[in-house]
Structure formats: C-alpha cells, structure tokens
C-alpha positions in Angstrom: 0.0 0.0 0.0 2.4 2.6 0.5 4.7 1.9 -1.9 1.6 1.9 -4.1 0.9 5.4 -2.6 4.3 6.8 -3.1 4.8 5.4 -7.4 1.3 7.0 -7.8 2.4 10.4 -6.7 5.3 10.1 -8.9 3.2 9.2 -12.1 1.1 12.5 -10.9 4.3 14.8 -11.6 3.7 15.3 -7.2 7.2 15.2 -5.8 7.7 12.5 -2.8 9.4 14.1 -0.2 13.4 13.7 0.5 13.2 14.7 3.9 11.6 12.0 6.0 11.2 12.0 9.7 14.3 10.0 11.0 13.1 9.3 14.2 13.9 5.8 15.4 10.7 5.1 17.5 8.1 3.0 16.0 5.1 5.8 15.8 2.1 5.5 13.8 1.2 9.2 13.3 3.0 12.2 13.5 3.0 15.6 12.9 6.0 18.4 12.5 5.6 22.3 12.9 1.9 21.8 12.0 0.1 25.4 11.7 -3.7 25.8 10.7 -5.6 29.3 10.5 -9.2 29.6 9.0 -10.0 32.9 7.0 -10.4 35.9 9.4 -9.9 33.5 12.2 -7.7 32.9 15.2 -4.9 30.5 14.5 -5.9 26.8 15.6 -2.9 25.0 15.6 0.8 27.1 15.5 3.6 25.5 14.4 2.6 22.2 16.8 5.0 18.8 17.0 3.5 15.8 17.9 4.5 11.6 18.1 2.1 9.3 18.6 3.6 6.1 19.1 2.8 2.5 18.6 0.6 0.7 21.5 -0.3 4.3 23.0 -3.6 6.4 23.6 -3.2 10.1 23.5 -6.1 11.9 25.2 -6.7 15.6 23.9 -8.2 18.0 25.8 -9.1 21.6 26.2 -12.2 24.1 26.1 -14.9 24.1 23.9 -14.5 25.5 20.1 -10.9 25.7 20.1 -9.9 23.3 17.5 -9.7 19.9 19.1 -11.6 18.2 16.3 -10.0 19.7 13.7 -6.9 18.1 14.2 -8.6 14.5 13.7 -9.4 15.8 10.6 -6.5 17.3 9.7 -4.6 13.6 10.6 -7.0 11.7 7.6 -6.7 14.6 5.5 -10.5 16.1 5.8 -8.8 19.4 5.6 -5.6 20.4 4.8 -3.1 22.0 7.1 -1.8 25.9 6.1 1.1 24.6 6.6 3.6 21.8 8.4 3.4 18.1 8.1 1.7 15.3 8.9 3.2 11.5 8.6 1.8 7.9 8.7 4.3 5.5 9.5 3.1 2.1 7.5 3.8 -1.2 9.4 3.1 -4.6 8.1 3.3 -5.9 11.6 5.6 -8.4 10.7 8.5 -6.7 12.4 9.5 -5.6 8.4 10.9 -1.7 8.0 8.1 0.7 8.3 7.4 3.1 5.5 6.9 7.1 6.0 4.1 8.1 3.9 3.3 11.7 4.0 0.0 13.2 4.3 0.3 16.5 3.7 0.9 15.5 0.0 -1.7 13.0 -0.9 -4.6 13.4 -2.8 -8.0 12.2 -2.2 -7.8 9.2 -3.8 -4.6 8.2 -1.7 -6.3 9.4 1.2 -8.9 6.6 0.6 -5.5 4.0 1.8 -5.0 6.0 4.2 -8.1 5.9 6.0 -8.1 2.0 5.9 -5.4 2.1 7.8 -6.6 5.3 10.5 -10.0 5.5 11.0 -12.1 8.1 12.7 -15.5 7.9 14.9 -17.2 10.7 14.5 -19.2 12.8 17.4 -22.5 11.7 16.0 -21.9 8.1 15.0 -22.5 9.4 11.1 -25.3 6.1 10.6 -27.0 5.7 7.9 -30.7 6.0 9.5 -32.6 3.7 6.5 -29.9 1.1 7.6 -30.2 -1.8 10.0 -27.2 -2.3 12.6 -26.0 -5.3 10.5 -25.9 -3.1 7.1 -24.2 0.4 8.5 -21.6 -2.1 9.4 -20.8 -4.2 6.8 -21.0 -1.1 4.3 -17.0 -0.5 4.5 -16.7 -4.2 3.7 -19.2 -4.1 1.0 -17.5 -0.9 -0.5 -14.1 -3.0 -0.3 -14.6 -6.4 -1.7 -10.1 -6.1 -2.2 -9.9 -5.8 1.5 -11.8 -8.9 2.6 -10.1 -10.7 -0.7 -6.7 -10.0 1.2 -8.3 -11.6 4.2 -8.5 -14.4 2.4 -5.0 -14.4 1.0 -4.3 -13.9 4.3 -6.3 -17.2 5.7 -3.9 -19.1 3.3 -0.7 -17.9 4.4 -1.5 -17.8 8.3 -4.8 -20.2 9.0 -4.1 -19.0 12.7 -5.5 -15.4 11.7 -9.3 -17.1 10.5 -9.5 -18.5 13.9 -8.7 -15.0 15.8 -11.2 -13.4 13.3 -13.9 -15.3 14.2 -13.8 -16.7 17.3 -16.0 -14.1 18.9 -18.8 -15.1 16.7 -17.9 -18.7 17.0 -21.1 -19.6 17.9 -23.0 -18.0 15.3 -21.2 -19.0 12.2 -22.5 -19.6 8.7 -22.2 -23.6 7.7 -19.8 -23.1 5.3 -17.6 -20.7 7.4 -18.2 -22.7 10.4 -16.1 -25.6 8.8 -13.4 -23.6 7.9 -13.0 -22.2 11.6 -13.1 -26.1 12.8 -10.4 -26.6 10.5 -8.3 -23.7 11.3 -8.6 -24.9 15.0 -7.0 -28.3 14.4 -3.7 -27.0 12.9 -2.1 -29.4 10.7 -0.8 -30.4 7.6 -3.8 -32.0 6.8 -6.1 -29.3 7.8 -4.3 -26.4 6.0 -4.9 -28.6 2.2 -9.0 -28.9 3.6 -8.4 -25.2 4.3 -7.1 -24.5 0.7 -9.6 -26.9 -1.0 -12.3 -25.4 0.1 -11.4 -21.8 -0.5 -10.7 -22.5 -3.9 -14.5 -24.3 -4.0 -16.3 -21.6 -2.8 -14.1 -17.9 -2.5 -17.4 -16.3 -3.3 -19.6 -17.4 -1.0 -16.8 -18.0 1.9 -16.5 -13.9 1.2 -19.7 -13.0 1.9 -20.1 -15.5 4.8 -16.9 -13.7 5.9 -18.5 -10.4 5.7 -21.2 -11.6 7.8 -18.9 -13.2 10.4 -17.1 -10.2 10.0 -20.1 -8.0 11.7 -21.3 -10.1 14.3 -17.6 -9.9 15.3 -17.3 -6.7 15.7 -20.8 -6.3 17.2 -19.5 -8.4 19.6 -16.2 -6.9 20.4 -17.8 -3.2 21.1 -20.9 -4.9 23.5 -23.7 -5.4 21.4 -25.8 -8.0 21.2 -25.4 -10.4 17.9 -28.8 -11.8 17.8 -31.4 -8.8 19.5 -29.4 -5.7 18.0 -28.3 -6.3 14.3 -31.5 -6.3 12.7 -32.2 -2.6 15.0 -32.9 0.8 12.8 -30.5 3.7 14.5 -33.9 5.0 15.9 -34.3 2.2 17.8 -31.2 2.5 19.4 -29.7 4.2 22.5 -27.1 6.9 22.6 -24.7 4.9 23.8 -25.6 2.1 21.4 -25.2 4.5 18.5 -21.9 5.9 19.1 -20.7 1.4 19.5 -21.9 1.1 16.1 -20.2 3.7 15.1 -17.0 2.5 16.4 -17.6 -1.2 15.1 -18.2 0.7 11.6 -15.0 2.2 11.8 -13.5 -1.3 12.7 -14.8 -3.2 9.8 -11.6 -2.6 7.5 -9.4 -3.1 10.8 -7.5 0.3 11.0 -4.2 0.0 12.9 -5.4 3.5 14.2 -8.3 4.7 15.7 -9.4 8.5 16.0 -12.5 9.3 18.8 -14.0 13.0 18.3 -15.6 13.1 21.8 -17.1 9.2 21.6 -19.4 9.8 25.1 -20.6 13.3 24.9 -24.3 14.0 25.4 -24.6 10.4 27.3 -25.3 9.6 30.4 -22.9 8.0 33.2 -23.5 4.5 32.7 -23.7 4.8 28.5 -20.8 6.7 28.9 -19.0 4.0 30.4 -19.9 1.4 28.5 -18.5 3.3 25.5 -15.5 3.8 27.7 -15.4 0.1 28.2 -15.1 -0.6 24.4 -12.8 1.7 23.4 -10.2 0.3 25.9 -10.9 -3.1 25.7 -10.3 -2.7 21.9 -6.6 -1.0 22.9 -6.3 -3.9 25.4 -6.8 -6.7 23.1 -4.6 -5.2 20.4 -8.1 -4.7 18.2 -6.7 -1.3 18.1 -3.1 -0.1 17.8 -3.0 3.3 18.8 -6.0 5.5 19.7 -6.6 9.3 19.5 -9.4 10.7 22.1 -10.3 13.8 22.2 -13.1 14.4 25.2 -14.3 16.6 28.0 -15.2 13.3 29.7 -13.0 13.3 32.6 -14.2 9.5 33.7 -13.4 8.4 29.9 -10.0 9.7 30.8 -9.3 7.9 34.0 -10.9 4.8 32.4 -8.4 4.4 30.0 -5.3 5.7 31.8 -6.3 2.7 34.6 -6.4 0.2 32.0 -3.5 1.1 29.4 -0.7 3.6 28.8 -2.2 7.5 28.4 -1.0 10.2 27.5 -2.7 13.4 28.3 -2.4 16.6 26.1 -3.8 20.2 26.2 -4.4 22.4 23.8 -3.7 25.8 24.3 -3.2 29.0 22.5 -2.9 26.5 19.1 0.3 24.8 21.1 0.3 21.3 22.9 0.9 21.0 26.4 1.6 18.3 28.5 -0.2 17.4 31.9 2.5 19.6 34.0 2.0 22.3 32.1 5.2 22.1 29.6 4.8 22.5 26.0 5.1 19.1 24.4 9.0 18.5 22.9 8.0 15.4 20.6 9.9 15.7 17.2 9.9 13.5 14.2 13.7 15.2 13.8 15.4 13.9 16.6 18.7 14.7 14.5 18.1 18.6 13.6 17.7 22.0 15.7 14.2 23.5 16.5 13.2 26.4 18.2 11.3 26.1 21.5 7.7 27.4 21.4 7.2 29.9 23.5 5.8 28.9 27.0 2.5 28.8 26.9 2.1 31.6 29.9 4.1 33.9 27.6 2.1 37.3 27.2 4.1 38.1 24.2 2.6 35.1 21.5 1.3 37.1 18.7 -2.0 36.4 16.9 -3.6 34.4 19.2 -6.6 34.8 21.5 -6.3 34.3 25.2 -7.9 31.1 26.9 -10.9 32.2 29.4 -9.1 29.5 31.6 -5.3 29.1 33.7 -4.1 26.0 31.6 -2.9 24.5 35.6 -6.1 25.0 36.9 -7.9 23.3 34.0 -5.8 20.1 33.7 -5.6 20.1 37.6 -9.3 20.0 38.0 -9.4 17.3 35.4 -7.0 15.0 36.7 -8.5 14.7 40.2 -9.8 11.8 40.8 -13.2 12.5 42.0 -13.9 16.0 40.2 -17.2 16.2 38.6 -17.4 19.1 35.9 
C-alpha cells in the first residue's frame, strides 16, 4: 500500500518528499511544525510537534470550540493544514521496515489507503438512519470487496488469523464458514490442504459469509448484542448504542489506528462508560493499535489511563501541552535543531486569542480523581 501510494504520486508529476522523519521510534502518526488558520480567524494550531507512538492512547483536551476536532481531521486529511506536516508510518506488523508516507501531500484518492489504515469515529456516529445495525456495518466491507479478498490471501498464508477473526462469533457462524473455523482450530498439515480446498471451491460465498462473520464480530467486540441488536434501525437505538456502532463501523476494515472526536458526549454515566469500556478493551486486546481521544469526559479519561498507557495533552493558545504544564518537545527530527515554542504563559505570542481559563487550573481540575465538571 504505501509503496503503491508513493509510485502513484510520482506518475502525478507530485514530488515524494526527500526529507523523511528520522526518528527511530516506532510511531504510527506524527505531525512536524503543523500550523492551521481559517480565514479571518484565530490561528488553531501554530507551528505544533506531535508523536504518537505505537501501543499508545493520546487523550486531547481543552475548552470548547478551540480546534480539538480539527486536528482528527486534519490527521486523515479532511482538511488540509496551512502549513507543516503530517506523517503515517506504515507497518506490516511483521517486524518488516516501516514506511513514512506523507499526508500532507496525498490526494483524495490516496487518502482513501490511508483511512483503511486510520480510522475516525465521529461525534454523531455518522449512521446511515434507513440502515439496520448489520448493514451500516458491513458497508465499508461491502465498498471493499479487495480488503476482505486479502483476508482471504491472508487465511492461506496464516490459517491461525481465521481462527482470531472469528472466534467471537464462533457460535453464530455460517455452515460453510463454520467448517473452515473447525479446521483452522486443528492445525495441521492435513487441515491447511482442507483449508485450501475449500477456498478455492467456494471464494465467493466464503467472502460473503466472511462479511457476515465479520459484523457479528465486531458487534461483539464493542458490547452489542449479535442476535437482539443487528437487525435494529438507529432510531431504535440508544445513545450509547449508537456511538458502539459507530466505532464497530469504523472497525470493519481493521485500522491500525483509531481517532474518537468526543465518543461519550451527550450520554449519560452509565452509557458513557460502556462506551469507555469498548474503546479500551479494543486498545487492550490489540483490536486497536493506537488510539486518538479527544473528550471533556473526565471519567473516559481515568478509564483508559487505569487500563493502558495514556497520555494526556492540552491544547492551548494553538500549542500542545503536557499534563504539567510544559509545551510538548515530541519531534519526528530527533537529528536537527528547533526552536522552543514559546511557554504557553508567555504574554508576548502574537496572533492568538487568550484562553478564558489558567491551563494548571484546568488540567488540575481534570486529573482529580473524583472531580465532577
């Protein structure tokens, strides 16, 4: 895929980039002196440095209307940066090199790659309301027919992966794919030519049996139920409900990244938490790679930072702080000089509009345990 990415810019007369980040650490998503300003607005974003690594969940927070959004869509490329860059470190999980692919110069129809690999769950869940739970998830998979065929390349070379797949819908298996997971289970010489045989048979109908393993799955991984919910209409569902299905939607091409534009807003305690639930047992169980939160949802925080390594960040004056109040010193340069951004107390930054709020007293109020906002 990225190699793909990188010979199709070339063919475009779009020059790839000769300076790639050199850092050494494997990070998924990064971004380098990354400025956005909006006509006749406040700058967002000024000249920011961030690395999100491999394995890690970076909570963003800050006050309401100051931009926290727009840099998950500035990372998947729903709107471009004024300037600065932004970097997806392909991995083939194999322990192979890892491939710097540059955002900031990809067009839409790269982009589409790109978002296979980094997904993002939007505030609102974003379902399709004439569609059933079942079909708002399996539309991604639909829409790809190439992705799930790679699944199936992939079943080949690795029969171990079928049986990870679809063991949490085990028990509701299609005939057909039901076999096939038996088989996988026994291992074997034997079993990996009845494995072949029968994909060669039937690679139609074992994909769309696939597909529909594929959803009850995911249903299952983010809480909901496989039999009583998938035949629901989003009106019939709950908040919290809505926003899982949104998340398993997001899941169906299985991102290595996973972006969450406030995921439990407008839901009450105990939806919240369930949301809260899914989203780190997905980290937990290595569903998920890497996550991106950003939230006002202080117990969404402390849920996640109890149950995997987080890493909170504040946004402030269009700058990234960290939880002591110290402007974030990530870098995807380790090798060259940059200038130190000015502290974000500093009366002197130009252009940009005071916070109503003492950055200390904000992240101090939402890091103890046992504040409610």
């Amino acid at each position: 895929m990225p190699d793909a990415i990188l010979l199709a810019m070339m063919r475009r007369g779009t020059p790839v980039p000769r300076r790639q980040p050199t850092v050494t650490q494997d990070y998924v998503l990064g971004v380098s002196g990354l400025s956005k300003i909006f006509l006749g607005q406040r700058p967002l974003y000024q000249g920011v440095n961030l690395v999100v690594k491999e394995g890690e969940i970076v909570v963003v927070i800050g006050e309401s209307g100051i931009g926290k959004s727009v840099f998950l869509n500035l990372l998947v490329g729903l709107i471009d940066p004024t300037s600065g860059e932004i970097w997806y470190r392909f991995s083939d999980g194999a322990g192979g090199p890892g491939v710097n692919v540059p955002i900031h110069d990809l067009g839409e129809n790269d982009m589409a790659s790109i978002r296979k690999e980094v997904g993002i769950v939007f505030q609102e869940s974003s379902l399709f309301d004439w569609m059933t739970v079942y079909e708002n998830i399996s539309l991604p998979m639909d829409s790809h027919p190439e992705v799930v065929d790679g699944w199936i390349e992939g079943f080949r070379a690795a029969p171990e992966t079928m049986c990870e797949r679809l063991s949490a819908a085990a028990d509701h298996l299609p005939p057909r794919l039901g076999a096939l997971y038996r088989i996988c289970r026994e291992g074997g010489p034997e079993s990996q030519q009845a494995l072949e045989e029968m994909l060669e048979e039937s690679q139609d109908q074992i994909r769309s049996e696939l597909i529909y393993a594929s959803v009850l799955s995911l249903m299952a991984e983010v809480r909901l139920d496989v039999t009583s919910d998938r035949e629901k209409l989003p009106s019939q569902l709950s908040g919290g409900m809505k926003r899982r299905v949104g998340i398993a939607r997001t899941l169906a091409l299985r991102p290595r990244a996973l972006l969450y534009d406030e995921p439990t807003a407008g839901l009450d305690p105990v939806m919240g938490k369930g949301v809260a639930n899914a989203i780190l047992d997905l980290q937990v169980r290595k569903i998920v790679r890497t996550s991106i939160v950003v939230t006002h949802d202080k117990e969404l925080y402390w849920t996640l930072r109890d149950g995997a390594p987080t890493r909170l960040i504040y946004l402030h004056r269009g700058r990234f702080i960290d939880e002591k109040g110290k402007p974030i010193t990530d870098t995807l340069y380790p090798d060259e000089n940059h200038p130190v951004a000015p502290a974000v107390d500093d009366p002197h930054s130009k252009g940009v509009e005071l916070d109503r709020r003492d950055p200390m007293n904000f992240i101090s109020e939402f890091t103890a345990n046992g504040w409610n906002a």
